[in-house]
C-alpha positions in Angstrom: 23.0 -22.2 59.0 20.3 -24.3 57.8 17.2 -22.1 56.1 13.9 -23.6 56.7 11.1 -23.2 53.9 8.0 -23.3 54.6 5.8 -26.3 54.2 3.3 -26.5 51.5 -0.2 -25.2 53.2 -3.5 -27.9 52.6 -6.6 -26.4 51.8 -8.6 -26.2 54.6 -12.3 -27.7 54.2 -15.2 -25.9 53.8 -16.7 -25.2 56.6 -20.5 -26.7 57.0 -23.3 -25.7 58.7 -24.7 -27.5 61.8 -27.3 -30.1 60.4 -25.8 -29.7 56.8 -24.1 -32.3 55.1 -21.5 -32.7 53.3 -22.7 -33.7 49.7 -21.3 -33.7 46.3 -22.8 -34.6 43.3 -21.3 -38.2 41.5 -19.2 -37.9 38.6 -21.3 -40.7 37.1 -24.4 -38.3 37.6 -22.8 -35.2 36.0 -21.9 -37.3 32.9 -24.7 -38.9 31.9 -27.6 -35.4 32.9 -27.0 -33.8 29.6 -27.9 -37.6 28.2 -31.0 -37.9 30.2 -32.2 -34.2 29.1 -31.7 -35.2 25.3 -33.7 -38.2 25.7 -36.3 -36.3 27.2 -36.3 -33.9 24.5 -36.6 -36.2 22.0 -39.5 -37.8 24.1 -41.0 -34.5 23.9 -40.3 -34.1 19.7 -42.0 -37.5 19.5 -45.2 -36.9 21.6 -45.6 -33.8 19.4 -45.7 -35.6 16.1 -43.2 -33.7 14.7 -42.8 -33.3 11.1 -40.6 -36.5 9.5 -41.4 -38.3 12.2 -44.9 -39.8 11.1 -45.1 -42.8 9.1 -44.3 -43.1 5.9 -47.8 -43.8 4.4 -48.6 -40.0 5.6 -45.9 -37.9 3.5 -44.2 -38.7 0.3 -41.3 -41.1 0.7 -37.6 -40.2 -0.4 -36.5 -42.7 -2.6 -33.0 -42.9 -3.1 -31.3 -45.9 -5.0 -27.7 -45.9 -6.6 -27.0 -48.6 -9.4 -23.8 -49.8 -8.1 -22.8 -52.2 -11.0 -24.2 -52.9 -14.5 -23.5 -56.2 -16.0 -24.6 -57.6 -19.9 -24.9 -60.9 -21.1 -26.5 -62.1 -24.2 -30.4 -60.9 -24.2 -29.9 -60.4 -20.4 -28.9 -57.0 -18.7 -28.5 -57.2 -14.8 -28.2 -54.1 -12.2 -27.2 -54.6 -8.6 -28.8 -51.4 -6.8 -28.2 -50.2 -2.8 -31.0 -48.2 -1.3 -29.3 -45.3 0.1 -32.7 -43.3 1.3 -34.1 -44.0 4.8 -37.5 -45.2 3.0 -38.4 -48.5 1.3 -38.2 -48.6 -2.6 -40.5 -50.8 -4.9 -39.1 -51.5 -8.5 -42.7 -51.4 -10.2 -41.4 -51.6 -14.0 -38.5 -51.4 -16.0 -37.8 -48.8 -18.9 -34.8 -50.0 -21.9 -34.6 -47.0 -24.6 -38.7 -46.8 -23.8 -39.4 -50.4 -24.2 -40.8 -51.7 -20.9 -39.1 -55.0 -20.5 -39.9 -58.1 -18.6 -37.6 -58.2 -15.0 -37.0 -60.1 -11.7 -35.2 -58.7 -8.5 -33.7 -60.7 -5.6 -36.2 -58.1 -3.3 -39.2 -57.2 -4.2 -39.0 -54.3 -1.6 -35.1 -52.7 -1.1 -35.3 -51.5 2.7 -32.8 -48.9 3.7 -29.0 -50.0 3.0 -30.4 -53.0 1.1 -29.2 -54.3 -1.9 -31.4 -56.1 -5.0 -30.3 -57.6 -8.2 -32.2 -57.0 -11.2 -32.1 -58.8 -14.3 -34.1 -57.2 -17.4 -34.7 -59.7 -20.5 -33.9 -57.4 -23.3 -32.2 -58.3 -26.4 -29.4 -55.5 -26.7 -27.0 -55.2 -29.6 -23.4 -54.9 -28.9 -22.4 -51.4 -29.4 -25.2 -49.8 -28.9 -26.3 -47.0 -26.4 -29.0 -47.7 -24.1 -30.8 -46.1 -21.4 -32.0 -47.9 -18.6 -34.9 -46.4 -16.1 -35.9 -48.1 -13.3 -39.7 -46.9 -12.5 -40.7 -47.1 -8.3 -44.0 -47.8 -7.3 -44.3 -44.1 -6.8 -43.5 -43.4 -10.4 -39.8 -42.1 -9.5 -37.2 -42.5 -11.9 -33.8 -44.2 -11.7 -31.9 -43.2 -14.8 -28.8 -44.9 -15.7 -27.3 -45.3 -19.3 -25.3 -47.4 -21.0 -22.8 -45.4 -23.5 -21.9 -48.9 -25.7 -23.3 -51.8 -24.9 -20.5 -55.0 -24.5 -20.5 -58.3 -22.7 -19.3 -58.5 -19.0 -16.1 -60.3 -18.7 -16.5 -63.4 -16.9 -14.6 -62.7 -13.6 -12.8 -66.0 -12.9 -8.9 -66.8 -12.1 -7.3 -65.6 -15.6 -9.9 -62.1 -15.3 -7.8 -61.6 -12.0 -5.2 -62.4 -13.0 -5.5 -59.5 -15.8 -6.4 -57.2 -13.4 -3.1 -57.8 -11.1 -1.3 -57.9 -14.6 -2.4 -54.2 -15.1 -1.8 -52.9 -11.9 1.8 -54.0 -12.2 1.8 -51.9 -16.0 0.2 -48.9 -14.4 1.9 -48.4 -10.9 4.8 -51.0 -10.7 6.8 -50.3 -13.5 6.3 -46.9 -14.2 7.5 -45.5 -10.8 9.9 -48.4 -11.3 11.5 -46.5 -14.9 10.9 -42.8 -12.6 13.4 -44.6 -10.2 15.8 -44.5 -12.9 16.1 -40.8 -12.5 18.2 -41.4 -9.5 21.7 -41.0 -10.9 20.6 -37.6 -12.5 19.4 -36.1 -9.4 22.6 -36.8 -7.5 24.9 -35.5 -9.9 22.7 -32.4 -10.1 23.7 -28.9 -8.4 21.8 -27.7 -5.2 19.6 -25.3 -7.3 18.6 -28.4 -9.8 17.7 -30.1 -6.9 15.3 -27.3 -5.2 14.3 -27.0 -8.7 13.2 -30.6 -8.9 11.9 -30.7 -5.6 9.4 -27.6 -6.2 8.9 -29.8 -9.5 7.6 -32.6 -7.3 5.4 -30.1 -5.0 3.6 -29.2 -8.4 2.7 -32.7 -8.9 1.8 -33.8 -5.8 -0.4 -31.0 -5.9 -1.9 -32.0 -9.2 -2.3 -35.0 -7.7 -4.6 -34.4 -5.1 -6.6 -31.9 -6.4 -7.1 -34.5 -9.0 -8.0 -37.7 -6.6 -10.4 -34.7 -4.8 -12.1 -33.7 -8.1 -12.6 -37.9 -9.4 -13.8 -38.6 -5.8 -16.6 -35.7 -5.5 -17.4 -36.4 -9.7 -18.6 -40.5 -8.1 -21.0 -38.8 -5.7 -21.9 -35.9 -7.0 -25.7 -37.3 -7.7 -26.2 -38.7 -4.6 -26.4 -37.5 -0.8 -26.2 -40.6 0.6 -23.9 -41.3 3.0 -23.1 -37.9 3.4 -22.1 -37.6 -0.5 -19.5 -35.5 -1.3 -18.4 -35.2 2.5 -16.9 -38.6 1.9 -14.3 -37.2 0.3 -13.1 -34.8 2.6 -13.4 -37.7 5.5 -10.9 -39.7 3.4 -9.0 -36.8 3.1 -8.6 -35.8 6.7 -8.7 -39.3 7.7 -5.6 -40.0 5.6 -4.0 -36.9 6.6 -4.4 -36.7 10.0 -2.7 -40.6 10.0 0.2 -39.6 8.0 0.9 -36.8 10.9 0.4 -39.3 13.5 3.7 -41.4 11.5 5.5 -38.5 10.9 5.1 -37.6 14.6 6.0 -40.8 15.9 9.3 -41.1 13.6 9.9 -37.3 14.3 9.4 -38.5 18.5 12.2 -41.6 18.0 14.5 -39.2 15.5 14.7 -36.4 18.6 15.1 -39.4 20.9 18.3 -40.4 19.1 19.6 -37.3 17.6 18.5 -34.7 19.7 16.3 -31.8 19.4 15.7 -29.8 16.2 15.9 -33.0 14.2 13.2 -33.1 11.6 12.4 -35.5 8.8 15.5 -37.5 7.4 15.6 -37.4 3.1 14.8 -41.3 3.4 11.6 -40.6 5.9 10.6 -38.1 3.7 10.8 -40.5 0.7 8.8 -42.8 2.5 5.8 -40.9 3.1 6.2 -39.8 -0.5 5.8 -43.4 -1.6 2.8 -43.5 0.6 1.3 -40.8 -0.6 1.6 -41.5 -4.1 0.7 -45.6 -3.5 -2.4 -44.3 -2.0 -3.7 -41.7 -5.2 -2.2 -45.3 -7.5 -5.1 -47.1 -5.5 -7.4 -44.7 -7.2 -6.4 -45.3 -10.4 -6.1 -48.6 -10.6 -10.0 -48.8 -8.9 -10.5 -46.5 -12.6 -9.1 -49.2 -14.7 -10.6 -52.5 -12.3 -14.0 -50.9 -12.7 -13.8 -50.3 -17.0 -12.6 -53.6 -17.4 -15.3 -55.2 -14.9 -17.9 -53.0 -16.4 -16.7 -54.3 -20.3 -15.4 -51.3 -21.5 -12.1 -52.8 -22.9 -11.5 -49.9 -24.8 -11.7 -47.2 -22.0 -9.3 -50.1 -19.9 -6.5 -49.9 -22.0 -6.6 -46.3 -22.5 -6.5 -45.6 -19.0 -3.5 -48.0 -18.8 -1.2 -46.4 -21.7 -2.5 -42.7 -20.2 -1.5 -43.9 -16.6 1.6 -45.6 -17.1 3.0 -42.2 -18.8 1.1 -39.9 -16.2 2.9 -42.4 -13.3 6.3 -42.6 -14.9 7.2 -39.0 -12.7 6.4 -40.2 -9.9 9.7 -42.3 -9.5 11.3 -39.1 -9.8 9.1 -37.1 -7.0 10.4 -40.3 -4.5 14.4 -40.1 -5.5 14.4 -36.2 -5.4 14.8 -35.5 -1.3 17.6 -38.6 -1.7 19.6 -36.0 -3.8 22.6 -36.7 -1.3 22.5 -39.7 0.3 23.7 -42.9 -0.6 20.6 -45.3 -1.2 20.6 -48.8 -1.6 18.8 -50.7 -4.5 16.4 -52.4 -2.3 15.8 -49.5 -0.6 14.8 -47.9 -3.7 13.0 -51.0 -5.1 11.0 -51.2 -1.7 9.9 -47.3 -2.0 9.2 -48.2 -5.8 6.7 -51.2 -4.8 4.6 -48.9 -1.8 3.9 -46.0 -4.2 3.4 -48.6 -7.2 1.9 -52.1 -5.8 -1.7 -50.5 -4.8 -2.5 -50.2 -7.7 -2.7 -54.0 -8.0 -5.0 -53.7 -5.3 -6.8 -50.9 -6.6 -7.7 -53.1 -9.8 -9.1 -55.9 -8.0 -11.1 -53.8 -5.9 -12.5 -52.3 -8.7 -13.3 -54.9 -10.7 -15.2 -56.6 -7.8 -16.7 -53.6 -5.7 -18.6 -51.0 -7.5 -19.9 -48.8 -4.8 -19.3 -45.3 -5.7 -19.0 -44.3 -1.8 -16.8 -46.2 -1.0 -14.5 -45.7 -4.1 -15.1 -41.7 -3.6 -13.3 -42.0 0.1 -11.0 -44.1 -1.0 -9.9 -40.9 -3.7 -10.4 -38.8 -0.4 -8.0 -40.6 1.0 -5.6 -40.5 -2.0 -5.8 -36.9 -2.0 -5.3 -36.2 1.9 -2.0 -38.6 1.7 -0.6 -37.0 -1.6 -1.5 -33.3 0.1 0.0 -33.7 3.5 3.3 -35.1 1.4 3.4 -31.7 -0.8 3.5 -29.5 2.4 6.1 -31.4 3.9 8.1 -30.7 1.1 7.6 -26.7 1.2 10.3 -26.2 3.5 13.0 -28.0 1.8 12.4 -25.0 -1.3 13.9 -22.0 1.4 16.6 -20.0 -0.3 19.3 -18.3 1.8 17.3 -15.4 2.4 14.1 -17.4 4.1 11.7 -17.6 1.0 10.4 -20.4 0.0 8.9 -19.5 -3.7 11.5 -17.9 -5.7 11.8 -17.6 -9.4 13.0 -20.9 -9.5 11.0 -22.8 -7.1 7.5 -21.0 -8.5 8.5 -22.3 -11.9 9.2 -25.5 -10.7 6.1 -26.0 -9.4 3.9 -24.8 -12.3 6.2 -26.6 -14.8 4.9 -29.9 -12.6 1.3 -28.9 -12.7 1.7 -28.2 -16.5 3.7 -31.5 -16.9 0.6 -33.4 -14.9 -1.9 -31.8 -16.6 -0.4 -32.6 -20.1 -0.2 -36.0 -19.6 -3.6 -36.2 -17.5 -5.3 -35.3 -21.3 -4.1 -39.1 -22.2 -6.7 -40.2 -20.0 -9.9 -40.3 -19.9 -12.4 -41.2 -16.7 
């Protein structure tokens, strides 16, 4: 006996009047109306002369500049400044320690997003502190000082060179010595190992609070460009792409091992090493931007401070590995993404000093080393579900405290 079920029904058509017809309105149409009634509104703002819309002769103009570099050379001190205000800036006078000193500038009016180059005739002493105002036409001030005055290193081959050289001291070889922690973390017990790993959750944490914290310190004067919300853009930006990879490996991992595989201890590493290569990015913009801005001294304190601080971070990427058997290039190859940017990092900084763009570039350092910290919360569960124990919790503040003692070598 053969059952019969029942076809599936179409709608039937609304039914239309006589002498109606049948209309609907466009897609297209429905899209671009709320357009069309924003434009009209804005028509309407306009024809009202609304406030901060009338010129700028009629109201006072916001003047908004950020002295992106400072460079000295003998009886010569230069400033590259951006206008970062949506009104034109005139430089009407120059102000050294108050002595008014003789200047030219590439622009003799900086429009918005513009850049100038001013050079002040001034016969500085080395060592010395000086404060430089620039005066606008308006009689705003500009204040940006000068803690010891040194000459600017000439930035040709061998200056790069240097600044390649340090990145290798600061990221590459610390994380490189960190590596060597491997053997000791596989011979460990299970509970050394959650130990270790809620050890590397407190520095990662340290981490990013402290890439957060340097990024918002750059822009803290200055609301340009949305200021401090740079920071958090970098940070979400950087976290919301390391999802996006852990969801695509997590997509192929299920595809070849089934459901309920998560992160394998050598994916895990690897976004570890990302994380940490990105906050090494920041540091070694720190030590670009000392050595570009002549303070030697500050340089190679940041490099002796960094290269101790960085030194744990070999051990936070060899940790999940506890029980696998890794390869030496494997480790070598994790060892050069979490160290190598700070190669870039230095010759970044020693060529770009724009504060924005350095603070997201913390942001982003402090999204990557965050969303790395949480993926490792998980692998702290005891046998009984929790994941901070007294174990674990000490772990992680013994790695905040570890961070934070070694942070006090250096100093931004």
């Amino acid at each position: 006996m053969t059952s019969l079920s029942p076809e599936p029904r179409t709608p039937e058509p609304e039914p239309v009047e006589p002498g109606q017809a049948a209309w609907r309105v466009p897609t297209w149409l429905l899209g671009i109306g709320p357009v069309v009634l924003i434009a009209l509104l804005i028509g309407l703002f306009t024809l009202l002369d609304a406030p901060g819309l009338t010129a700028p002769g009629d109201r006072v103009p916001e003047e908004a500049l950020a002295v992106e570099s400072i460079r000295l050379e003998p009886g010569e001190i230069t400033l590259e400044v951006r206008n970062e205000g949506a009104d034109a800036v005139t430089i009407a006078q120059v102000n050294v320690s108050d002595f008014y000193a003789p200047f030219s500038q590439s622009r003799s009016e900086i429009g918005p997003l513009q850049k100038s180059s001013i050079t002040v005739s001034y016969p500085w002493v080395e060592g010395d502190p000086y404060e430089v105002s620039l005066v606008t036409s308006t009689g705003g001030k500009i204040v940006t000082p000068i803690d010891a005055a040194v000459a600017s290193n000439e930035q040709g081959a061998s200056f790069f060179a240097l600044m390649a050289l340090l990145g290798v001291y600061v990221g590459v070889i610390p994380i490189a010595l960190g590596l060597l922690w491997m053997p000791f973390v596989r011979r460990s017990s299970r509970a050394w190992v959650q130990g270790l790993l809620a050890f590397t959750i407190g520095l990662l944490a340290y981490l990013a609070f402290d890439a957060a914290l340097e990024g918002t310190e750059l822009v803290a004067d200055s609301g340009a460009f949305g200021g401090n919300l740079v920071v958090i853009i970098g940070a979400l930006f950087a976290y919301i792409t390391l999802e996006g990879v852990e969801g695509f490996v997590h997509r192929k991992r299920t595809a070849s091992h089934g459901k309920g595989a998560g992160l394998s201890p050598q994916h895990l590493a690897l976004l570890i090493s990302i994380g940490i290569g990105l906050h090494n990015l920041g540091e070694g913009l720190a030590i670009g931007a000392a050595y570009a801005a002549g303070s030697l001294a500050l340089g190679a304190f940041l490099v002796i401070g960094f290269a101790i601080h960085n030194t744990t971070e070999g051990l936070a990427i060899v940790t999940p590995l506890a029980g696998e058997n890794t390869s030496l290039g494997r480790l070598a190859t994790l060892g050069l993404i979490a160290g190598s940017p700070a190669i870039l990092g230095a010759l970044v900084g020693a060529t770009v000093q724009q504060p924005t763009l350095v603070a997201f570039l913390f942001g982003v350092g402090a999204g990557a080393v965050g969303q790395v910290a949480l993926k490792l919360l998980p692998l702290l569960k005891s046998s009984t579900g929790r994941i901070l124990t007294p174990l674990t919790a000490g772990g992680v503040i013994l790695g905040v405290a570890f961070m934070f003692a070694t942070g006090l070598l250096v100093a931004t």
